[in-house]
C-alpha positions in Angstrom: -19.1 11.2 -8.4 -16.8 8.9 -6.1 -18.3 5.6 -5.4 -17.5 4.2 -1.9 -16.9 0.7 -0.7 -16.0 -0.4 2.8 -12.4 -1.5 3.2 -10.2 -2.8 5.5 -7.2 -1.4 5.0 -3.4 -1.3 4.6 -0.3 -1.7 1.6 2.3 -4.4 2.2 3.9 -2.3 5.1 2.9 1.1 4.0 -0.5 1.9 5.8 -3.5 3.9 4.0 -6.4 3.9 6.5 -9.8 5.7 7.0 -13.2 4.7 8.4 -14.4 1.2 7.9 -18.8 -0.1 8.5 -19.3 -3.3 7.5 -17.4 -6.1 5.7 -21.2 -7.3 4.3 -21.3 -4.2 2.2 -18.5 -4.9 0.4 -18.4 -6.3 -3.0 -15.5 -8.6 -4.0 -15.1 -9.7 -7.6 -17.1 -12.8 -8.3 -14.1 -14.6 -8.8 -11.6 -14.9 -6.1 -8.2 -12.5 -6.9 -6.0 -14.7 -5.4 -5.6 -18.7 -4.6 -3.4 -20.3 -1.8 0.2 -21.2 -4.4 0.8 -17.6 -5.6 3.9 -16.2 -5.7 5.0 -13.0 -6.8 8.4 -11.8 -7.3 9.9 -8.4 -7.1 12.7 -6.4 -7.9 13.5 -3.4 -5.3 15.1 0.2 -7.0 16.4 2.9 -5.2 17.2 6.0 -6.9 18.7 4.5 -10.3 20.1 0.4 -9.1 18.4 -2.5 -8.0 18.9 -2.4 -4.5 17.1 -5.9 -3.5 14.5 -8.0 -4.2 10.4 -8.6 -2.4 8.3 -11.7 -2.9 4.4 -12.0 -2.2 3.2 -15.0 -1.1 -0.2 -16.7 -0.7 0.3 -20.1 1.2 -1.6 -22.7 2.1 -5.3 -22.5 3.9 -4.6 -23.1 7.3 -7.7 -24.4 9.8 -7.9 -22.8 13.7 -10.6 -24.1 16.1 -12.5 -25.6 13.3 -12.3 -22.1 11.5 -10.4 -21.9 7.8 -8.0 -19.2 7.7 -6.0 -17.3 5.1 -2.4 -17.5 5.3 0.0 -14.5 3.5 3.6 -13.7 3.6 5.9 -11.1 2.6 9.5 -11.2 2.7 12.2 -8.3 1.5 16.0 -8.4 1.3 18.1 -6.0 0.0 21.1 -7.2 -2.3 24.6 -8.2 -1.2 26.3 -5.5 -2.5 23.7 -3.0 -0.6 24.3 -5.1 2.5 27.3 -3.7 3.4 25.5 0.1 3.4 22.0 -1.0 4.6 21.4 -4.0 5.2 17.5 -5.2 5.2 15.6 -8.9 5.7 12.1 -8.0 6.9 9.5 -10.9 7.0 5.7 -10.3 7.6 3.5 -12.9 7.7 -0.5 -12.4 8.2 -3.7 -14.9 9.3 -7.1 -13.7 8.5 -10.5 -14.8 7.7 -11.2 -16.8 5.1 -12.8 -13.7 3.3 -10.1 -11.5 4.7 -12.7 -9.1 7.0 -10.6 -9.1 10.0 -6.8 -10.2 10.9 -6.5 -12.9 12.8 -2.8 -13.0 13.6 0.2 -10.8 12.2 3.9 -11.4 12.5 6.7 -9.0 11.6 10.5 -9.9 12.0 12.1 -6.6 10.7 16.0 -6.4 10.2 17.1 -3.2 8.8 20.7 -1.6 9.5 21.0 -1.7 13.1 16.7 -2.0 13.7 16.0 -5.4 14.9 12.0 -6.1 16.1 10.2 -9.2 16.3 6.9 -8.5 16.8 3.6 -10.5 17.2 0.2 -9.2 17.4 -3.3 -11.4 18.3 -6.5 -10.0 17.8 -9.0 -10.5 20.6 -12.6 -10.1 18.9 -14.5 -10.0 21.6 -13.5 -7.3 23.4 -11.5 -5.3 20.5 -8.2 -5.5 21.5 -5.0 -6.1 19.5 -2.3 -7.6 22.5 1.0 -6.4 21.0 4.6 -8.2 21.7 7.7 -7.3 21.3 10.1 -10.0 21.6 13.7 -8.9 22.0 12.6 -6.0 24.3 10.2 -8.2 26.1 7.4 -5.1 25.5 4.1 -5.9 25.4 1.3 -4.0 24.7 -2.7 -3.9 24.3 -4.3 -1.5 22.5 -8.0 -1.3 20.9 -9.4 -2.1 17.4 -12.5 -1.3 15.5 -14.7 -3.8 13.6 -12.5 -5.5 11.1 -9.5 -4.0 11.4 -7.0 -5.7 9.4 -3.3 -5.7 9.7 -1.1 -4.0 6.7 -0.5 -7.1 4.8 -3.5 -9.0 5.0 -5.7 -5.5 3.7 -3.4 -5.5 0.5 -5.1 -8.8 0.1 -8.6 -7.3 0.7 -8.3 -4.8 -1.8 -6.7 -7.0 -4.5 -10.7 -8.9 -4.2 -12.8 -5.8 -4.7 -14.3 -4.4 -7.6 -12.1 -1.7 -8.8 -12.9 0.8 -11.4 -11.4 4.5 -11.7 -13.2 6.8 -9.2 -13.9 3.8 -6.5 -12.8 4.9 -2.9 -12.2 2.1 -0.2 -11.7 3.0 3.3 -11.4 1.2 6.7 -9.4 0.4 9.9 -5.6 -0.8 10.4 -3.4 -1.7 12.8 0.1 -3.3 13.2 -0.8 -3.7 16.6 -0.3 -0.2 18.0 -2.5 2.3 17.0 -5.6 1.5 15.0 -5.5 3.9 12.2 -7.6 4.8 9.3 -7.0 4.6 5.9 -8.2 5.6 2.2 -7.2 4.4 -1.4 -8.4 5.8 -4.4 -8.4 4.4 -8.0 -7.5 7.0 -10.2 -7.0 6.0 -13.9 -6.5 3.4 -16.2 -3.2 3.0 -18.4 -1.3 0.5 -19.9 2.1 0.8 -18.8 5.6 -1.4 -19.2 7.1 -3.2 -16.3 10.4 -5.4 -16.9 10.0 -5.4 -20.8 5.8 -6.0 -20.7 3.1 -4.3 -21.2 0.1 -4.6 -18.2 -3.6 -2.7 -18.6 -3.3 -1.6 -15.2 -5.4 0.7 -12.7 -3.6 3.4 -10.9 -4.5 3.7 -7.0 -3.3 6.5 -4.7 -3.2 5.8 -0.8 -3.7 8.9 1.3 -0.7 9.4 3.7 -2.0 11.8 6.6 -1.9 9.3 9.0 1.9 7.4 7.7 5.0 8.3 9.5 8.3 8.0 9.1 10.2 9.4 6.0 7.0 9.9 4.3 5.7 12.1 7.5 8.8 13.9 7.2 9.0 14.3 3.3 6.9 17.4 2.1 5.7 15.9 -1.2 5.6 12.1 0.0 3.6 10.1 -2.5 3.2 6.5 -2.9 1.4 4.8 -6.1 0.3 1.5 -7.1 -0.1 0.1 -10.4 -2.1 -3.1 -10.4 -3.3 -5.2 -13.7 -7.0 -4.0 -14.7 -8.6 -7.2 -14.7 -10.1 -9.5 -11.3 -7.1 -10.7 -10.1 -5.3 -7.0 -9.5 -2.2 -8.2 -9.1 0.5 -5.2 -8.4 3.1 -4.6 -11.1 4.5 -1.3 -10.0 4.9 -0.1 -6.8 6.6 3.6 -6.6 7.1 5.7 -3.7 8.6 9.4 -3.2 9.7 10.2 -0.3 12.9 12.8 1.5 15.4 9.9 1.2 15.0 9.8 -3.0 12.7 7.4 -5.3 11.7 3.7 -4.3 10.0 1.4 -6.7 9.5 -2.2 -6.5 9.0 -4.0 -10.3 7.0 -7.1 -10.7 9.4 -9.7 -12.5 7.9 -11.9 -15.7 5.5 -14.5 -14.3 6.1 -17.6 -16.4 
């Protein structure tokens, strides 16, 4: 028997979305997952070489209108030697609530190859409406939201607080600022696995990818998995993806 929890939902930049209620029914771990100061390193492989490197970052609390926030950021670079084939420096950056139920603000400044966006995205609560702009094209947008909707980065976040045990479901609403999607994760097993020479108990969680485009919409077996250490601070170690292009994994380097 699958046991559901409401989610709000999204994976670093690769969405997995369904139906979210009500952020009051969910139930985070009684200790907080994460703390502002955390910063987690990655190393990016494609195919069989290390084609760049990711970091995670929780920053500092940051205080709108009276009103503590959560501040996150993501940043990915691909290697100098892989520059001069594909060159990549995305940065995401992401505002929520200070229990991370709803985005507040979401930033992406994407560079790959010849793909250049800067992109920012407000949330307007009270009439649920994400107001979309894109910078260099001077494009702006508004499109509506449901009841906490996150944004892709700051949901990671909100699943890294839950409870999480194999057969746990958490669905819920995401946006990037476009379309408001839906998105599911499941937790399927529990292994311990070895990542950059060490050993992690980790939990094994499976997005579904009906509603992601791109090269995994175009890839007929497109999976991605995540591996995250079994105990309350779920930090990822292992992120792998298949998709048409060949095999992606990013590789949690040794916290000291």
């Amino acid at each position: 028997m699958l046991k559901r929890r409401p989610f709000i939902a999204g994976l670093v930049s690769l969405p997995f979305l369904s139906r979210f209620s009500n952020a009051e029914e969910s139930e985070p771990e009684s200790m907080p997952a994460f703390e502002p100061g955390e910063k987690l390193n990655y190393s990016l492989g494609w195919q069989f070489i290390v084609a760049g490197y990711a970091t995670l970052e929780v920053l500092p609390d940051e205080e709108i209108d009276g009103q503590k926030l959560r501040s996150f950021l993501m940043t990915a670079r691909t290697r100098k030697v892989v520059d001069t084939i594909f060159r990549v420096r995305d940065t995401l950056a992401s505002l929520a609530t200070y229990d991370v139920s709803r985005s507040m603000g979401y930033t992406k400044i994407q560079r790959e190859g010849k793909t250049k966006r800067d992109v920012t995205v407000d949330f307007d609560w009270d009439h649920l409406e994400a107001h979309y702009f894109e910078a260099l094209k001077q494009k702006s947008d508004v499109n509506p939201i449901q009841e906490n909707t996150l944004d892709p980065l700051s949901a990671f976040y909100f699943v890294r607080n839950q409870k999480l045990e194999v057969g746990t479901v958490i669905e819920g609403p995401m946006t990037d600022g476009k379309k408001c999607k839906t998105a599911r994760i499941e937790v399927k097993e529990r292994k311990t696995i070895k990542v950059n020479g060490k050993k992690y108990d980790c939990l094994r969680l499976m997005p579904d990818l009906s509603d992601v485009g791109g090269v995994f919409k175009k890839s007929k077996d497109a999976k991605i998995e995540l591996w995250c250490t079994a105990d309350y601070r779920h930090i990822p170690v292992l992120l792998k993806s298949k998709v048409a292009v060949g095999s992606f994994k990013a590789e949690l380097e040794p916290i000291d």
